[in-house]
C-alpha positions, 0 to 999 in steps of 0.5 A, spaced: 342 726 552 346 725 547 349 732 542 348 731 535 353 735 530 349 740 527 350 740 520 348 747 518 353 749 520 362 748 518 369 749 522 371 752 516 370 758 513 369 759 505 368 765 502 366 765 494 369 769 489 367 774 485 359 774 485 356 775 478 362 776 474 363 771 469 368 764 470 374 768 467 373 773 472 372 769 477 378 765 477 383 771 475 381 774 482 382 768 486 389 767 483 390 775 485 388 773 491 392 768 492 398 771 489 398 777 495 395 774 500 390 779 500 381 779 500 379 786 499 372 788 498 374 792 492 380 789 489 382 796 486 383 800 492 389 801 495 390 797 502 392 802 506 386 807 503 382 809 508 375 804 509 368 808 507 362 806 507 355 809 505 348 809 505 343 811 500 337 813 502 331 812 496 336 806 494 332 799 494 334 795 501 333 788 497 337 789 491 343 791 496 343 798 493 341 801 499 348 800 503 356 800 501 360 796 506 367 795 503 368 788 507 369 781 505 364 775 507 365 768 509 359 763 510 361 757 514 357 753 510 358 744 510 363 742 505 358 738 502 352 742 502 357 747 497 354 745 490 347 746 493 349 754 494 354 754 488 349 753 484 345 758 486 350 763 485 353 761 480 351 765 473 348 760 468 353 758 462 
């Protein structure tokens, strides 16, 4: 039998930036990022603050409104399916 890659899946790891935040933004917090080494969930926090995370009830599920989970994601999508999911995520210009 012989194993097939799956391709769904990559040995790296990519995390986009600043989801729904204009290009300038975007690129201003991967440069901050780049300069201190750090990925916050919040960038304004403090390092050393204490990690909080709540739930709202009545708040919509769907729209991410529901739960606040101050962490960072990571996707291990294939290098060469990015621009598939960059341009869904990507704001138009």
């Amino acid at each position: 039998m012989q194993l097939v890659n799956q391709r769904y899946i990559s040995k790296e790891l990519t995390h986009f930036v600043g989801r729904g935040k204009p290009m300038e933004e975007q690129y201003q917090l991967l440069l901050t990022i780049l300069r201190t080494d750090q990925l916050r969930g919040d960038p304004s926090r403090r390092p050393d603050s204490p990690r909080v995370c709540w739930t709202t009830i009545n708040a919509s599920f769907s729209e991410r409104e529901m739960y606040h989970l101050p962490g960072v994601c990571f996707c291990d999508i294939p290098v060469a399916d990015l621009p598939l999911h960059i341009g869904k995520y990507t704001p138009s210009a």
